[in-house]
N, C-alpha and C positions, 0 to 999 in steps of 0.2 A: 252618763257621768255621775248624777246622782245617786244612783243604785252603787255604781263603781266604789263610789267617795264609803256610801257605809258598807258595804263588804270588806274594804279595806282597812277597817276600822278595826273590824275581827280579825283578824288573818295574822298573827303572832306573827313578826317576824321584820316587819313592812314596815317600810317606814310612817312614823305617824304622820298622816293629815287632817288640816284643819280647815273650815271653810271661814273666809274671811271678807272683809270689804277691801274694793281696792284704794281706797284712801287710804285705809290702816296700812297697806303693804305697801304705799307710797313714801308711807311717814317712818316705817320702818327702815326702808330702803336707804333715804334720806339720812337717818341716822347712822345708820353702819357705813355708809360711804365717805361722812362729810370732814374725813379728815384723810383723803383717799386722793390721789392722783390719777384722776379719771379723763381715758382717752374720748375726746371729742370728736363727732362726726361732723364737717360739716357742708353737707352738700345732701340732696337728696337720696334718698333710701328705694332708688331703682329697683322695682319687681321685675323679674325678667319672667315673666308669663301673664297671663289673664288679660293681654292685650287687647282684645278683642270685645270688652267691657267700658273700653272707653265709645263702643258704638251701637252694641249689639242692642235690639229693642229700640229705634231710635225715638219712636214717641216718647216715650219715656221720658228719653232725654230734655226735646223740645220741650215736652210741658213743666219737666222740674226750671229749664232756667227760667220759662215764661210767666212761671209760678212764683219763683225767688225776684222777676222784676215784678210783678206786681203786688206782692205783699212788701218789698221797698217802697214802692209808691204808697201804698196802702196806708204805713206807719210815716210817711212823711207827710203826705197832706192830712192826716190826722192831727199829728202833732201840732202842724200849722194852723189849722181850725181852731186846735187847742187854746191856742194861743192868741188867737184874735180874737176869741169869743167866750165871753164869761161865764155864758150856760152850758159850752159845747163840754156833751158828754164821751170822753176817750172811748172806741170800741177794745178794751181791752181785751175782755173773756172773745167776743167775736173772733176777735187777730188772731188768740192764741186758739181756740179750737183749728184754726184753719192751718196755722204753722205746726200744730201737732198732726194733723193728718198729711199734710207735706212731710214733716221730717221724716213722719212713720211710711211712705214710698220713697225714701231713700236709702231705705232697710237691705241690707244681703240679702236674699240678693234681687230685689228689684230694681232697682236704682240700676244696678249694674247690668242689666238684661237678663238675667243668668236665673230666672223662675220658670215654673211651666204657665200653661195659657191660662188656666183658671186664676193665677197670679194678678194678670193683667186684664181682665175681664176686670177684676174687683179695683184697680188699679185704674182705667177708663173714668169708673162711676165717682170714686174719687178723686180724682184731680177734676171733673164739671163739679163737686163740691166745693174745692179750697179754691176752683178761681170766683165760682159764683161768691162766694163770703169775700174775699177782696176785692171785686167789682163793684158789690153792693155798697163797700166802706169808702170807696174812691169815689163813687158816683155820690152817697152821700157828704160827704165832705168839699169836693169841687164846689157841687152843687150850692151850697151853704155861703163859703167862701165869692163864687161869683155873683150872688144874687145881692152883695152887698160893695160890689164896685161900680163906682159911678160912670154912669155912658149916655151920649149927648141921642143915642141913637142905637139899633139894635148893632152888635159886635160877635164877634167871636175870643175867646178866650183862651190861649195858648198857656197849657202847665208844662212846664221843666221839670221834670225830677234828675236831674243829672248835675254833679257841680263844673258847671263849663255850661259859661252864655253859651247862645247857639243859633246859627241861622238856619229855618226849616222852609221848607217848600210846602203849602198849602194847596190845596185841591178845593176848588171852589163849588158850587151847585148847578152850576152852569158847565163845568167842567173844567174850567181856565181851573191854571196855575196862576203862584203870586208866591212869591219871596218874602218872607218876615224874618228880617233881623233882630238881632241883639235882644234873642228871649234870655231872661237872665237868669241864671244858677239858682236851683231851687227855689222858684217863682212862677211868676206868670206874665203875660204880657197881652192886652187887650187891646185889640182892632177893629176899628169900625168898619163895617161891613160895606159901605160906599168906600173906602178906600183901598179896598181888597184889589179892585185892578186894574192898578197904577203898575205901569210896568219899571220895574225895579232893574233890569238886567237886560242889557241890549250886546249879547253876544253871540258867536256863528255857533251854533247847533247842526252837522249836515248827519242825518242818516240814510244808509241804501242798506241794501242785504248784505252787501259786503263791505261793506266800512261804515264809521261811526266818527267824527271830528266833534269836538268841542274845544274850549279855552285851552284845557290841559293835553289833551292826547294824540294823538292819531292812533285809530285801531284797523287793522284790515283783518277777513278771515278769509276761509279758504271753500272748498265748495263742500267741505264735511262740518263747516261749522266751529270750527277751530282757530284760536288765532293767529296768526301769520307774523302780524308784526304790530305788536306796540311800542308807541315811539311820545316819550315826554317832552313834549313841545317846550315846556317850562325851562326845563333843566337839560333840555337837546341831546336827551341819551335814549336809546335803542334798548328799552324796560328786558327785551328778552334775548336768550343766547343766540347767537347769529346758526340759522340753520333751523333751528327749534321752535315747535310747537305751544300756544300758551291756551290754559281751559282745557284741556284733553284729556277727557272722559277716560280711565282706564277700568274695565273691569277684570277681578282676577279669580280666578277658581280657589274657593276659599273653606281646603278641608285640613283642618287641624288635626294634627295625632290623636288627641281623647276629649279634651273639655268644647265642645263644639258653640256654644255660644259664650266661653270664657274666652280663648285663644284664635291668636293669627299663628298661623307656622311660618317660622321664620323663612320656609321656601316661598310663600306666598307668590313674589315677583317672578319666579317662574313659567306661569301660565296667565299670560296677560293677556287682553284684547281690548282693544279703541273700539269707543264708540263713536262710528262714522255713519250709521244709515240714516243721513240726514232728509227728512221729509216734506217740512217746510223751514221759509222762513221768512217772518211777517214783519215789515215795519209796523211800530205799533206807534209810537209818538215821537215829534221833532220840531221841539219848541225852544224859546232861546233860555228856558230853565233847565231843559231834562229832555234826553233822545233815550229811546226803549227800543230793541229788536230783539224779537222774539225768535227763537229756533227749538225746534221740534226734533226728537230721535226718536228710531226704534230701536231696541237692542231685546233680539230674541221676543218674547212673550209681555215686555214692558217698555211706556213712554214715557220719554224724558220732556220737557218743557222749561223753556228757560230764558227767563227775560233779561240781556245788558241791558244797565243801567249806568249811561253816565250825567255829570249835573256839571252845570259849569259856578257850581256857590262851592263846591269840594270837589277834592281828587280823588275822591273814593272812585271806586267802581264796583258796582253791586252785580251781583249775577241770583237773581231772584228764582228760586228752582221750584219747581212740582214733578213729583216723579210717580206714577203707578207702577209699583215693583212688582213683579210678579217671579222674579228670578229665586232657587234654593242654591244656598251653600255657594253663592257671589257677591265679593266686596268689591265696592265703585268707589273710586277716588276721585278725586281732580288733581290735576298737575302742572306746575311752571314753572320752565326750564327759565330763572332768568339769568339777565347780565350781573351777577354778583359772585364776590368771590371773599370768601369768609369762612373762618373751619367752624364760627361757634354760630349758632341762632338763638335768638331770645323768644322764650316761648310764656306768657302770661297765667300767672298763676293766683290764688288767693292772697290779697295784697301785697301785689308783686310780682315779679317773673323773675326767670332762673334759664342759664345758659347751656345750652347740652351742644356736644360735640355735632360737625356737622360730618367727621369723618370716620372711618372705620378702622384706622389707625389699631384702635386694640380691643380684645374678646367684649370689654364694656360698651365700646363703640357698638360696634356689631350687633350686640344684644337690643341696645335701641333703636331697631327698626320700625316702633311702634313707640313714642311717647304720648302722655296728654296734657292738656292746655286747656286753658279758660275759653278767653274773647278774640284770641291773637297768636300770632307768631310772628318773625322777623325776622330776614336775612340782610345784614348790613353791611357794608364797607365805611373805611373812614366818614367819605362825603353823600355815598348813596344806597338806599335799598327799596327792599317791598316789603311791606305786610300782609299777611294773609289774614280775616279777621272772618268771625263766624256769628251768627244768632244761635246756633242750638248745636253745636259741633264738638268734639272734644277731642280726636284720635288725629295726631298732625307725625308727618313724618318728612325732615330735610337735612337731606344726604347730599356734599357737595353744593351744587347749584339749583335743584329741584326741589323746591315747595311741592309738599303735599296735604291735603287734608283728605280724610277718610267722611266718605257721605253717606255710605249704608254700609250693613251687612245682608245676612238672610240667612242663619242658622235654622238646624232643622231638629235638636235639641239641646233643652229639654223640652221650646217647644215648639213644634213640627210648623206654623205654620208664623213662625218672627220675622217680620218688616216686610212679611208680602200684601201691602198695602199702599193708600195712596200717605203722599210725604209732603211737607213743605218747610224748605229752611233757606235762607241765603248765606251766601258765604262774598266776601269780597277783598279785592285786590287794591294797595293803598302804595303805590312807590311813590318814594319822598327824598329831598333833598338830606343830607347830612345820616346819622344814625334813626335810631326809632325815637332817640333821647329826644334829639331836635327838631321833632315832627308831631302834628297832630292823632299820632298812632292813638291813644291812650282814648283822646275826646272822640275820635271817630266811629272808636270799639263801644265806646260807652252811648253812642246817637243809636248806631245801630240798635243796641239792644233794647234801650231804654224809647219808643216813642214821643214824642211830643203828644199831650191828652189837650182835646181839642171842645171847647163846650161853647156852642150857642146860648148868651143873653139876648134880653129885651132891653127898651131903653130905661134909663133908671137915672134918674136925677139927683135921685134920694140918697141915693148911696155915697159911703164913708171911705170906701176904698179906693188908691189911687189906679189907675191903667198900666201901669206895671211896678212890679214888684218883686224884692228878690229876701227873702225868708231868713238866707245866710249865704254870706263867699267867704272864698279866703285869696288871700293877696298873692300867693307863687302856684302856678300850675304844677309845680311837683307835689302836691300835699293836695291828696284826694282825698275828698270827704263823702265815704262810702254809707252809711247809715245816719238818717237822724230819728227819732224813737221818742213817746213818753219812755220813760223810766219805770223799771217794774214796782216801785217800793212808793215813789212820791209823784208829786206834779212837776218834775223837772223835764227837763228835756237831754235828750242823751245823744252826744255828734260822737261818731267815732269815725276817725281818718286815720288814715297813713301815707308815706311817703313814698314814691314809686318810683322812684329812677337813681335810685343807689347814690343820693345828695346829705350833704350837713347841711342843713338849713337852722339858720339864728333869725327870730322876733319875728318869724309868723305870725298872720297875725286873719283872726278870725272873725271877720264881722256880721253880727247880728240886726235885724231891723228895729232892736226896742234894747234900751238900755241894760243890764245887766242887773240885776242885784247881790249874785252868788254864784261863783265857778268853784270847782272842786276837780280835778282828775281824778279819776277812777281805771279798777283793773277791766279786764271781759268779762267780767259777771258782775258789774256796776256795786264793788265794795269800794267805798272811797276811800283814796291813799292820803290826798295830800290838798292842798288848798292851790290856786292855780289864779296867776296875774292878770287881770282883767282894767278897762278903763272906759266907763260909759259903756258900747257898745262892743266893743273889741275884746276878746284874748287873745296874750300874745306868747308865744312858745317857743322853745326850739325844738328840734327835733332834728333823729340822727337817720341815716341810711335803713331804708325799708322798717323803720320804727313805726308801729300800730299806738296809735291814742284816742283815749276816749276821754270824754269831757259831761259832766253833766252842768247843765247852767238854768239858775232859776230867772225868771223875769218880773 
């Protein structure tokens, strides 16, 4: 193009070009339009190709989101170090060498699968770099932070990075399980280790091979390992279509007209096949916190592994996978035929989610046979539905009543030997009372993703910090607060949230653990607009339907 650019320079006749920056062409644009009746789009800008980008390469995948949640932890318990302590020095240049090499594997086309293998060879070695630099700055930080809470006796130490208390299930050294509640919004919470197991939950847990009961469900499968019949005890509805299968492995012969690790062919569904050669299937645990059954396939030259997980502290349901693929030119789905009946589903997107058709009604329909999504999806009616939620997944397709998520591919260019490998990601099933609006969808996608970080103390008497601790909340669960950050210019601290369930919300209201001295709102590149009401500890805000805000506040 450069070569082009000056040949054309010479070539009497031609129209003149000039090379320029794209701010200037922005700014120009800007001016020749701004008195201009300009038609607005507004809904998403549907590519109708390159589907197959939402999967192909799936390491990839998993290690960009696993990367994006630990460099969020990374810059929040930094910031919070920051801030309790007067010497702690911020890793800035650390953070940012590690987010430059992350953002540079999110390049065209790696990111997207769509490289040859020498791509991803250099692509392995770099992502054991960007988590090793965020592990290092978590474990220093933690580390720092819990040596200075005070404990009658050795403990353990539970971090939150998520804004949404939480209750998590711990795993003890013994092996017991133990319930800790009410870990709070971007904090921590400190437990003594003689009280670890005090049983917290006295409820029926029954697992066999073939069914699975807790608080919430009834699950039964069938002798391929497939579900039969789930049934929400809560809410006393029949979770799947009467007649239909739920978890049912489809793989499908997966050749595209030309871009082979860009594209699905829309005939895809043509050449299907179930995965039934079920081999084993092992009770693995049935306690009254958490039942696991594990089930085993073959399909062709690769094994499937896969652990139900149900808990009776949530209604999740987790389906814990390992898969050695060994399959060319075959896409694996999962699928759930359930009881819902809805033409739109809401599928999660960057702050935010957006509704696509669930029918085939017209050529647009049709065309999305392949969408992508974040941490979720949803099929709702007025009073009930399911969510599909994933750890490392992106390629979701729900047509009618069938939830889908895409779990692998296995292209054979550009490079001959993509995702025949061993895999590891869960994906899991969340039906809930009312819409997704009305339900834990949101806290449950963000548990998933985000771990609970777990750190052994000693006893410390000495210490200034209380046993639990929450950094920052905010008063209404529709106002997620996705980043908190040094600030790249000063010592402030940068929250940026948004609103996620298409609400107006008046006097949000943001609470900090130390009084305020200076709030300001700012744009996405932390230029400060406007000065921003605060009192003691609190800012208080309104904010409109999926409106993004970011806050810089001194202490």
């Amino acid at each position: 193009m450069l070569e082009n650019y000056q040949a054309i320079k010479e070539i009497p006749g031609l129209p003149q070009v000039e090379m320029g920056r794209v701010e200037d062409y922005f700014e120009r644009l800007e001016e020749k339009i701004r008195d201009e009746n300009i038609p607005v789009w507004d809904d998403e800008l549907y590519f109708e190709l390159h589907r197959g980008t939402y999967t192909s390469q799936a390491f990839v995948k998993r290690e960009n989101r696993k990367s994006e949640v630990l460099y969020h932890n990374a810059e929040f318990l930094n910031s919070m170090a920051l801030k309790l302590f007067k010497d702690f020095e911020y890793p800035k240049n650390s953070l940012n060498d590690g987010w430059e090499l992350l953002l540079l594997n999110q390049f065209h086309d790696i990111l997207p699968g769509s490289s040859i293998r020498e791509v991803y060879e250099d692509t392995r070695r770099d992502f054991e770099k960007i988590k090793g630099i965020a592990n290092k700055e978590i474990e220093r930080a933690i580390s720092m932070i819990s040596k200075e809470i005070k404990s009658e006796e050795d403990s353990l130490v539970l971090f939150n990075t998520t804004p949404f208390e939480r209750d998590e299930i711990l795993e003890l050294e013994n092996g017991k399980k133990t319930l800790i509640r009410g870990i709070p919004s971007f904090g921590y919470k400190s437990i003594k280790v003689s009280n670890l197991e005090q049983k917290q939950i006295v409820e029926k847990m029954i697992v066999k091979e073939d069914y699975i009961e807790n608080r919430y469900y009834i699950i039964e499968f069938n002798e391929k390992g497939q579900i039969k019949r789930l049934y929400d005890k809560e809410n006393k509805r029949e979770v799947l279509e009467e007649g239909k299968l739920g978890n049912v492995l489809q793989a499908f012969e997966d050749k595209p007209y030309f871009f082979d690790a860009w594209d699905i062919s829309p005939y895809f569904n043509e050449k299907m096949k179930e995965v039934t050669d079920l081999i084993e299937v092992k009770v693995v645990e049935e306690n009254p916190l958490k039942g696991v059954l594990k089930f085993s396939w073959r399909f062709y030259d690769s094994i499937i592994e896969q652990k139900v997980i149900v808990y009776n502290h949530t209604r999740r349901i987790d389906f814990d996978t390992h898969v050695d693929w060994k399959e060319k030119q075959v896409l694996l789905k999962t699928a759930f035929p359930v009881n819902v009946r809805s033409t739109k589903a809401t599928y999660n997107i960057q702050f935010g989610n957006i509704e696509r058709s669930t029918t085939n009604n017209t050529s647009w329909d049709i065309a999305k046979f392949e969408v992508p999504a974040q941490k979720w999806a949803d099929l709702s009616e007025a009073n009930y539905g399911v969510s599909l939620l994933n750890d490392c997944k992106h390629g979701y397709d729900i047509k009618e009543n069938v939830m889908r998520l895409t779990l692998l591919r296995s292209p054979i260019e550009p490079d001959e030997t993509a995702d025949r490998t061993d895999h590891v990601f869960i994906y899991s099933l969340l039906p809930h009372a009312g819409t997704w609006r009305d339900s834990q969808v949101i806290q449950e996608a963000y548990k998933l993703n985000y771990p609970v970080i777990v750190k052994k103390i000693e006893k410390n008497q000495e210490g200034s910090f209380p046993d639990i601790f929450s950094f920052i909340k905010v008063n209404d669960s529709d106002v997620v607060i996705e980043t908190i950050k040094k600030a790249e210019d000063d010592n402030s601290i940068l929250v940026r949230l948004f609103e996620d369930k298409g609400s107006r919300k008046s006097k949000v209201e943001i609470e900090f653990f130390r009084s305020i001295k200076k709030a300001v709102e700012c744009n996405l590149i932390e230029e400060a607009e406007k000065e921003t009401a605060f009192k003691d500890n609190k800012i208080v805000f309104n904010i409109t339907p999926y409106e993004i805000k970011t806050f810089k506040v001194w202490f």
